[in-house]
C-alpha positions as CSV (number, residue, x, y, z in Angstrom):
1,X,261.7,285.2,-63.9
2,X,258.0,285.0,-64.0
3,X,255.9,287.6,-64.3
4,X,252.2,287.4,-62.9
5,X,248.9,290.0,-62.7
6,X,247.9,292.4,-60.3
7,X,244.5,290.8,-61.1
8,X,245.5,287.3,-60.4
9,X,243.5,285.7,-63.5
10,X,246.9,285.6,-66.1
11,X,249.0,282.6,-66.6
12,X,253.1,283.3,-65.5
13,X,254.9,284.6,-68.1
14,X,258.3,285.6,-69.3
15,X,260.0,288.5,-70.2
16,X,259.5,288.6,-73.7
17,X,255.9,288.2,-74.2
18,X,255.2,291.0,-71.1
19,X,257.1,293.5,-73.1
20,X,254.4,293.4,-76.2
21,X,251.9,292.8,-73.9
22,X,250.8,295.8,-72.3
23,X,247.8,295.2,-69.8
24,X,247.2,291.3,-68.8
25,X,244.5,289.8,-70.5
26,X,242.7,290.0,-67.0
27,X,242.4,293.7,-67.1
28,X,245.7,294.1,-64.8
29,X,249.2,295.4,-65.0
30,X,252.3,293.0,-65.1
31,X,255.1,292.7,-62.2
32,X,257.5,289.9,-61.1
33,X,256.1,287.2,-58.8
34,X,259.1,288.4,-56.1
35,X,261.4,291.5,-56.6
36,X,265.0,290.1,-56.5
37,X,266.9,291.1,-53.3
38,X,270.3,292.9,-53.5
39,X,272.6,292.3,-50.3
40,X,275.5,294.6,-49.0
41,X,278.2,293.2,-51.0
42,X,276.2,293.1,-54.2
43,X,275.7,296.8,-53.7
44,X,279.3,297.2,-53.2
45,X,280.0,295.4,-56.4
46,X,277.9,298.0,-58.4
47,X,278.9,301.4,-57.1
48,X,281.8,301.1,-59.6
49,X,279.9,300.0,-62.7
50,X,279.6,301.8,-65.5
51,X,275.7,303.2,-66.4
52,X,275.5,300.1,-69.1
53,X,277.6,297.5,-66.9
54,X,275.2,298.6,-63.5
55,X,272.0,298.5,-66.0
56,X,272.9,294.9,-67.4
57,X,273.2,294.0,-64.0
58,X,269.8,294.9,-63.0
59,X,267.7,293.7,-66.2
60,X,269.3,290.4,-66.3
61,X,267.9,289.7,-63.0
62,X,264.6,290.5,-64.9
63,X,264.7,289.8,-68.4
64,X,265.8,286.4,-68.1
65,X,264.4,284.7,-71.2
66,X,267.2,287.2,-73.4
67,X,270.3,286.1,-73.9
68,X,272.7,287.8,-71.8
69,X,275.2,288.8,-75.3
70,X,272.0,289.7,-76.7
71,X,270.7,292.1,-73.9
72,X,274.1,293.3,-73.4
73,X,273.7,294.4,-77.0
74,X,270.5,296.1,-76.5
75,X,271.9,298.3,-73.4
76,X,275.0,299.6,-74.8
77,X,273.7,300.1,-78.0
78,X,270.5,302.4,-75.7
79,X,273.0,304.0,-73.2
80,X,275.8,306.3,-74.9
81,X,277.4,309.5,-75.3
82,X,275.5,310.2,-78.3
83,X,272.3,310.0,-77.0
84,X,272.4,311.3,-73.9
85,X,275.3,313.8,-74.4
86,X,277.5,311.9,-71.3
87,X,279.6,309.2,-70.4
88,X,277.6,309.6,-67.0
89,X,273.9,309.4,-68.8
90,X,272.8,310.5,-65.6
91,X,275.1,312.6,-63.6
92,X,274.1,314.4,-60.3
93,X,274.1,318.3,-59.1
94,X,274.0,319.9,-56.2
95,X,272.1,323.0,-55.3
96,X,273.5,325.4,-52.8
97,X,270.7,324.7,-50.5
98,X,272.0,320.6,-50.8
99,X,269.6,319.6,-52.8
100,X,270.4,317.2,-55.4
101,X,269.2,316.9,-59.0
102,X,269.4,313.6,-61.0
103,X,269.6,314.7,-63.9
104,X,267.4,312.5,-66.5
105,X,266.4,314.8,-69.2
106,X,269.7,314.5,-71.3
107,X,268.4,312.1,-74.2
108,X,266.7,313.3,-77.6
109,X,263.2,314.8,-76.3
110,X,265.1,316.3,-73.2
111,X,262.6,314.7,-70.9
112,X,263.5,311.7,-68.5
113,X,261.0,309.5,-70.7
114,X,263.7,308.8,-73.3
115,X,265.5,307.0,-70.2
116,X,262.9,304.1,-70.2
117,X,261.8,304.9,-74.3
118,X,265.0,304.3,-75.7
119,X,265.3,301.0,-73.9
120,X,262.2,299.7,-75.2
121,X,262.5,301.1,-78.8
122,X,265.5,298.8,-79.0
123,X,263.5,295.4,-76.7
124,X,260.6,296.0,-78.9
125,X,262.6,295.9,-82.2
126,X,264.7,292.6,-80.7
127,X,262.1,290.8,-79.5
128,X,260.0,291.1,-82.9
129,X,262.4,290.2,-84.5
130,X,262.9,287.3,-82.6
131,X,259.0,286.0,-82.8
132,X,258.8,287.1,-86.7
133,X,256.1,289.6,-85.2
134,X,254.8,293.1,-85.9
135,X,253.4,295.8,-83.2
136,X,251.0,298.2,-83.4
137,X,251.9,300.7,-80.2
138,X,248.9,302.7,-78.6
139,X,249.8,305.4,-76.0
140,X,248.3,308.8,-74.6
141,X,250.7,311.5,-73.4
142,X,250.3,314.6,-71.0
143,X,253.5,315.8,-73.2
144,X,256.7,314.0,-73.3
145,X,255.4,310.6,-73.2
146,X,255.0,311.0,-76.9
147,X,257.6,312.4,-77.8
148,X,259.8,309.9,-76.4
149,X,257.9,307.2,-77.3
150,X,257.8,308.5,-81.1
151,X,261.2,309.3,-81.6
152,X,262.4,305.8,-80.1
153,X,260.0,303.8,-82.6
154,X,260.4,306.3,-85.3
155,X,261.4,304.6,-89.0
156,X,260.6,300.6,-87.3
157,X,259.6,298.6,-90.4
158,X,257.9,296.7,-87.4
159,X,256.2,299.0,-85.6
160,X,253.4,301.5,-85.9
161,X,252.8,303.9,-83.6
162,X,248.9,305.4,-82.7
163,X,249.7,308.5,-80.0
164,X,246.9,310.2,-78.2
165,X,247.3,313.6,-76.4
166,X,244.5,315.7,-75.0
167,X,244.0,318.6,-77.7
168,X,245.5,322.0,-76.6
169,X,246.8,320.8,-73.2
170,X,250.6,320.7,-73.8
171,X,253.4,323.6,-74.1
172,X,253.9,324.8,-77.8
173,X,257.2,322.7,-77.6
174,X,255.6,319.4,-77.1
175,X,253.5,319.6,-79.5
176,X,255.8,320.9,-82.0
177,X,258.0,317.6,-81.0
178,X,255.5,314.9,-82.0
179,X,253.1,316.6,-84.8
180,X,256.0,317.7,-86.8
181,X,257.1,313.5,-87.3
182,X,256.2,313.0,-90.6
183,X,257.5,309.4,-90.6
184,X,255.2,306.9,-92.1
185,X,254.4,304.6,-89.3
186,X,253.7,307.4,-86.6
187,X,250.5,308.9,-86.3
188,X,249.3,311.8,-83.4
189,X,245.7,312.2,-82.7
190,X,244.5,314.8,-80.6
191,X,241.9,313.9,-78.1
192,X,239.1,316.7,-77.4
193,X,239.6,316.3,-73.6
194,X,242.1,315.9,-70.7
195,X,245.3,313.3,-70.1
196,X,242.8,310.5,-68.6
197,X,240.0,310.6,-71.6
198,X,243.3,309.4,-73.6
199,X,244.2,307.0,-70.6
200,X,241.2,305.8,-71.2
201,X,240.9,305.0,-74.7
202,X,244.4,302.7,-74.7
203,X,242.6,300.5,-71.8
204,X,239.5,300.3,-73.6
205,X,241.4,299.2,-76.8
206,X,243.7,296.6,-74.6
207,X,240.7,295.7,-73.6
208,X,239.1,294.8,-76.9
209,X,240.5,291.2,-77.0
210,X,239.5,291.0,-80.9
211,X,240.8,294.1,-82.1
212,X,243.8,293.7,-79.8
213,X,244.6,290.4,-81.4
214,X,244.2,291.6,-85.1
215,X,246.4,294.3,-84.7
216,X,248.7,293.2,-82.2
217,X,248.2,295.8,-80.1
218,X,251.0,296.7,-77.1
219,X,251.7,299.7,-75.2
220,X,254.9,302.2,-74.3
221,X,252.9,303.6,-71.3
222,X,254.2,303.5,-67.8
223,X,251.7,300.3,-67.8
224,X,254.3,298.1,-70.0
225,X,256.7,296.4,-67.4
226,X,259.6,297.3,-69.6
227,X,259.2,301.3,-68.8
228,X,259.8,300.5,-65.3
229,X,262.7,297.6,-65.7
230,X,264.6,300.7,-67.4
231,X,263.7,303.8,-64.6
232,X,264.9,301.2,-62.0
233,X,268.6,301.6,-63.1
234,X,268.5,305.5,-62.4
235,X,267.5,304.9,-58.7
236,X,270.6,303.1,-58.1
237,X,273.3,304.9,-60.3
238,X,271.4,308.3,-58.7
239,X,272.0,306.6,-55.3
240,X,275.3,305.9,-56.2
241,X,276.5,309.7,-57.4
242,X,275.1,311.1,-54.5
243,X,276.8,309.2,-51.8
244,X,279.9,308.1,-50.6
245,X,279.0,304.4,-49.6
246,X,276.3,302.4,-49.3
247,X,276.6,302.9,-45.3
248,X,274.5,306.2,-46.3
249,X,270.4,306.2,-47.0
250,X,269.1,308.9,-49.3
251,X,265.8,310.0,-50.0
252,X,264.2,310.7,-53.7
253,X,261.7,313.4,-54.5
254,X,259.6,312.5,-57.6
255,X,257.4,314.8,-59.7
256,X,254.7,312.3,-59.9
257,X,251.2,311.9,-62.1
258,X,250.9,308.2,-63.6
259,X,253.7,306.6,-60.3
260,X,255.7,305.7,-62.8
261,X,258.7,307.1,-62.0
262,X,257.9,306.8,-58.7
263,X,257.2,303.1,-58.9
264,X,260.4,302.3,-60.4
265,X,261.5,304.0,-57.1
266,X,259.8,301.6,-55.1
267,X,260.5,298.7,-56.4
268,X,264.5,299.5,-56.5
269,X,263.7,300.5,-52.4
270,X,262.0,296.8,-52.3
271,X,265.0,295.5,-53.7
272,X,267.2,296.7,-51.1
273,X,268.5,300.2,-52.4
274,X,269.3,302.2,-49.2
275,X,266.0,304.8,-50.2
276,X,264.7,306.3,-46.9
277,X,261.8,307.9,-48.0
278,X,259.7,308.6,-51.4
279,X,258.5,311.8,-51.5
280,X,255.9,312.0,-54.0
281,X,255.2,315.5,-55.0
282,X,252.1,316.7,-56.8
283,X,250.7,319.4,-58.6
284,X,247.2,320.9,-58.3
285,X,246.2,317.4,-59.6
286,X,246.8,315.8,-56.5
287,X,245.0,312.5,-55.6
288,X,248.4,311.1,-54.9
289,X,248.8,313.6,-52.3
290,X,245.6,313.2,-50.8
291,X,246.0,309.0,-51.1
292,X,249.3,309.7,-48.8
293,X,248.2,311.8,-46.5
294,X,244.5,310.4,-45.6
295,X,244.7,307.0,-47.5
296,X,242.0,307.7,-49.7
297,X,242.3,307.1,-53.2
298,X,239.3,309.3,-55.2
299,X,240.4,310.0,-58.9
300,X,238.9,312.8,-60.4
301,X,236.7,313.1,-63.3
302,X,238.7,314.3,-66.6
303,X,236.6,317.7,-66.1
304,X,237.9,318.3,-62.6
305,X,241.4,317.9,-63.4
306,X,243.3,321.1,-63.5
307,X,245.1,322.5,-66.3
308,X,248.4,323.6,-65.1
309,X,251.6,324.7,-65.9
310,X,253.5,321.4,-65.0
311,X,251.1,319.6,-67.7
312,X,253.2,316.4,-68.3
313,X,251.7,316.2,-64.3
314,X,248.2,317.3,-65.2
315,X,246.8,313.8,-64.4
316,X,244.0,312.8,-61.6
317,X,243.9,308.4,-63.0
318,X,247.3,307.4,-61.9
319,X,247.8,304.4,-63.7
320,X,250.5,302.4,-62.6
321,X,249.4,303.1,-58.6
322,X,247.8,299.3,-58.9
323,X,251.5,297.8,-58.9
324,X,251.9,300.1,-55.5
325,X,248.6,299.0,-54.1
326,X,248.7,295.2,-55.1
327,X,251.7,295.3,-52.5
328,X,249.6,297.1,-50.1
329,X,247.2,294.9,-49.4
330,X,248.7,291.7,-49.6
331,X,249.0,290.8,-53.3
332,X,245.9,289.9,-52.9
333,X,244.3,289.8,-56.8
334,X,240.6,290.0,-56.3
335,X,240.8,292.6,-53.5
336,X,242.5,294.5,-56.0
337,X,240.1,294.1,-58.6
338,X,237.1,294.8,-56.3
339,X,239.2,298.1,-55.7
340,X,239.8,299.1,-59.0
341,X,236.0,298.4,-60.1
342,X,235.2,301.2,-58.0
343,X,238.0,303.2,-59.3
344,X,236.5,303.2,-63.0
345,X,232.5,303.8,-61.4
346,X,234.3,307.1,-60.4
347,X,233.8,305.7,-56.2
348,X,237.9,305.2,-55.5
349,X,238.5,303.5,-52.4
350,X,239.3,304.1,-48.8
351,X,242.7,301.8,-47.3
352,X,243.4,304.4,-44.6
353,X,243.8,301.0,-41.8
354,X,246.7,300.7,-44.1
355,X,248.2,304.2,-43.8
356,X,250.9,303.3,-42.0
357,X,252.5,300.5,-43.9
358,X,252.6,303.3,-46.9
359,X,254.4,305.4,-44.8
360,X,256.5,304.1,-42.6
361,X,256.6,300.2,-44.3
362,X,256.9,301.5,-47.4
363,X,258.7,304.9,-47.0
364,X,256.1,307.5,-48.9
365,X,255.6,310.8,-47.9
366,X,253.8,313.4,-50.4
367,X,253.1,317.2,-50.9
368,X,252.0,319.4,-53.6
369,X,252.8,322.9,-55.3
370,X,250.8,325.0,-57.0
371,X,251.6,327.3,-60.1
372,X,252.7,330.4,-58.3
373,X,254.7,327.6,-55.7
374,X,256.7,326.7,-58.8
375,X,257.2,329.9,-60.5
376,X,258.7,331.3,-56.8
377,X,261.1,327.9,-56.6
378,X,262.2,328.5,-60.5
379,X,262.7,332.4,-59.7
380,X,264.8,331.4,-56.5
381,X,267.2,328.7,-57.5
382,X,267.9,330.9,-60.7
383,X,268.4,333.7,-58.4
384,X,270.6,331.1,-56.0
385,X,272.2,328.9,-58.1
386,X,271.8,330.4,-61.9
387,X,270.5,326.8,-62.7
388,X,267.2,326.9,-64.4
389,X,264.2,324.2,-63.7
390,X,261.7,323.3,-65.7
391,X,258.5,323.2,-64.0
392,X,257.6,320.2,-63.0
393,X,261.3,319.7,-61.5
394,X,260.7,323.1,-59.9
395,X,257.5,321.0,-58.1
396,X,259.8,318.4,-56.8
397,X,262.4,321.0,-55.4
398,X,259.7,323.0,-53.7
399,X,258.1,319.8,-52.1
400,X,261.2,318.6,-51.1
401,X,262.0,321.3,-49.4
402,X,259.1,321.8,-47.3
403,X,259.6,318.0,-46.1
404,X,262.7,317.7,-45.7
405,X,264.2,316.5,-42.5
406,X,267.3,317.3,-40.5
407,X,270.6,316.4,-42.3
408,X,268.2,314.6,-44.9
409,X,269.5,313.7,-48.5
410,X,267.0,314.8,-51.1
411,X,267.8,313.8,-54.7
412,X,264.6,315.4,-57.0
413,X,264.2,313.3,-59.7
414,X,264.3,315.9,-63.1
415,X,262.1,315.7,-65.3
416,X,262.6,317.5,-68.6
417,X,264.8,320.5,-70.0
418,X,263.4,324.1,-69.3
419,X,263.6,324.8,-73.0
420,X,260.4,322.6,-73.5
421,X,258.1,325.2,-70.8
422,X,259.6,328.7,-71.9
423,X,256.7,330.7,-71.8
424,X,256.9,329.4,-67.7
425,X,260.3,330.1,-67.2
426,X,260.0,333.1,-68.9
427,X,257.5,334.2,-66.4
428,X,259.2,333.6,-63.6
429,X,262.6,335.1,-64.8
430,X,262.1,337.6,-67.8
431,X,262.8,337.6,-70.6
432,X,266.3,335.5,-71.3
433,X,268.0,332.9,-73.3
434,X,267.1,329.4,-72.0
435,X,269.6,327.2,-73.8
436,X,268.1,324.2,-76.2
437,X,269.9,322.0,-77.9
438,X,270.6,322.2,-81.9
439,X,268.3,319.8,-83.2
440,X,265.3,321.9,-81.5
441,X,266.3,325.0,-82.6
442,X,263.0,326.0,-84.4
443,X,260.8,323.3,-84.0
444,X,258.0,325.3,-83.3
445,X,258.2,326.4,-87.2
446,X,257.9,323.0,-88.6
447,X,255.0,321.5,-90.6
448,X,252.8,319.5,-88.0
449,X,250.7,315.8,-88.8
450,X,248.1,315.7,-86.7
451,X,244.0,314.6,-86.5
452,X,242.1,315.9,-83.8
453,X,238.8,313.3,-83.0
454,X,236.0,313.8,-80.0
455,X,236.9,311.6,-77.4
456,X,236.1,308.0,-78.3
457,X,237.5,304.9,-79.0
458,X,235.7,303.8,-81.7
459,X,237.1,306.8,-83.7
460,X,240.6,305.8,-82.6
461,X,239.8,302.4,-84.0
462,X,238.8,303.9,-87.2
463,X,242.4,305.5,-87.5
464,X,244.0,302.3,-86.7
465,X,242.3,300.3,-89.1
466,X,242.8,302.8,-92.0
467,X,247.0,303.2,-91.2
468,X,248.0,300.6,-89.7
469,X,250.8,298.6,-91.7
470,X,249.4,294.6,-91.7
């Protein structure tokens, strides 16, 4: 399979070389030249599958320059009991209103991240390996990015790993679960400003051809194609659980920030999964929401995004919307680039003539929830159900609600464990015992590794060229 930019200035490439890529060399993100189409009786074929036989079947369409022993390999040795605490890896529940929860959050960093992050912990170790190459990862993190990211690529003789977060933005949790890594090849700096400022830095660095080609720079960001070859496989195993045949349509309700998630969504929609709608569901940070609804895309300046208490959503640059928008207008690569030029002069654009298609061609619908929205919806379903949310699942259940149709299927995408946003849940219920697994039992209490620096690339630079392992 080749893979191509949303740009249109990058030569077709493999699977392989994508993976440690990160952005094209023209500035734009990776995606197949066509998304492979999956007919009725392939579908049939799948429900049955195993999660490691079903996701072998998807990224061998995709991943075609890997052996198929060898990637076989890679995705039972990712997907297993151990790791994700089920033979299932991602089983479905039903709340007693009918909403479903796909339940993602099950790995390591009990976030859904480690769905996509263990994957390509294991590709990125392979395909070094492979090419006799090293990798120096960048990455910025609204919280469990990180996390994930880090504990996947923790102890690589290969790889080092340069995290960003914005300083003081994430629960006490999150940040206990990277800065207290005291592996040698992961490093966490803290970046004096918001999600984006850190967004910002990686895509300068990518951008730095020089830099990026002494220190063979790549990316575990929602950006890298790999991320979203792996959340693909949850759409359809998810879609799977929560019917009875492939005669029935669902709908999925993603907590969005970054359309990642989201995007993986799409593209298994594209594909030919029976997804009636994608409901994208916001928090106060909601440019998606307001793309959706009036087809204008403004991003905010990192000093008008909101700190909230879903922060893993607290993003107003959603970088992985260009895959989504590329398809919107055509594929067309230098409409997309005059686009995103007046993204980053802070201008965003206006495609409401194209409205429709996202809605009814494409299947999105959005809403948003605010903080006391989600600390009512994690107060009810305990009071309902006795199932605790975390609160940015909590977002996706109250959105979903509030558009959801007659006799609709809603499964919410979760999106971490409620033990990583006590103080939150603690609001909204009192005082209790929110389970967490073992191996966070005290985490908070742990010695922490961690340089805070103003917000600028250079510095970042600076830190790379003093730890990196060459």
């Amino acid at each position: 399979m080749n893979y191509i930019s949303t740009r249109g200035n990058t030569a077709p490439m493999q699977f392989s070389d994508v993976l440690l890529m990160g952005l094209a060399p023209d500035g734009g993100l990776m995606l197949p030249k066509t998304y492979p189409q999956i007919d009725r009786a392939t579908l049939d074929k799948w429900r049955s599958l195993s999660y490691t036989e079903l996701a072998f079947e998807i990224m061998s369409l995709f991943a075609t320059d890997i052996p198929s022993d060898d990637l076989k390999a890679l995705i039972d040795k990712t997907y297993t009991k151990t790791a994700f605490g089920t033979d299932e890896i991602t089983p479905v529940r039903t709340l007693k209103d009918g909403i479903k929860i796909l339940e993602l959050s099950n790995g390591v960093t009990l976030a859904f991240k480690d769905m996509a992050m263990q994957f390509l912990g294991n590709a990125f170790e392979y395909v070094l390996k492979q090419k006799n190459k090293r990798l120096t990862i960048i990455g910025a993190t609204s919280g469990d990015t990180g996390s994930a990211a880090e504990y996947a690529l923790r102890g690589k003789d290969n790889i080092d790993v340069f995290m960003m977060s914005p300083h003081g933005k994430m629960s006490e949790f999150q940040r206990a679960q990277m800065y207290s890594l005291m592996d040698d090849n992961i490093h966490n700096i803290a970046i004096d400003g918001m999600f984006d400022d850190c967004q910002d830095i990686v895509k300068a660095i990518q951008q730095d051809k020089a830099f990026k080609d002494k220190y063979q720079i790549g990316t575990v960001n929602s950006i890298n194609w790999g991320r979203i070859l792996a959340q693909i496989v949850y759409y359809f195993k998810g879609y799977f659980n929560a019917t009875n045949n492939n005669d029935e349509r669902v709908s999925f309700c993603v907590p969005s920030g970054n359309f990642g998630n989201v995007c993986a969504g799409h593209i298994a929609r594209e594909m030919g999964l029976p997804i009636a709608r994608l409901i994208v569901a916001t928090n106060e940070n909601d440019v998606l929401n307001e793309f959706f609804k009036t087809g204008k895309y403004i991003p905010r300046k990192a000093s008008e995004t909101y700190v909230t208490s879903s922060p893993s959503m607290d993003i107003s640059k959603a970088s992985n919307f260009e895959r989504f928008i590329y398809l919107l207008i055509g594929k067309n690569g230098d409409e997309l680039n005059n686009l995103w030029q007046d993204v980053n002069s802070g201008k965003g654009f206006d495609l409401s003539h194209l409205l429709n298609d996202a809605n009814d061609k494409y299947g999105f619908v959005s809403g948003k929830s605010t903080h006391a929205d989600r600390i009512a919806t994690i107060k009810a379903v305990w009071e309902s159900d006795k199932d605790l949310l975390d609160p940015h699942t909590a977002d996706g259940v109250k959105v979903a609600r509030e558009v959801r149709l007659a006799d609709e299927v809603i499964v919410v995408a979760e999106t971490a464990l409620p033990a990583k946003f006590a103080e939150t849940i603690i609001e909204a219920v009192g005082q209790i015992d929110i389970p967490r697994p073992e191996h966070t039992k005290d985490i908070e209490n742990l010695p922490q590794k961690v340089v805070v620096l103003d917000n600028k690339a250079e510095l970042v630079k600076e830190q790379i060229e003093k730890f990196v392992r060459l």
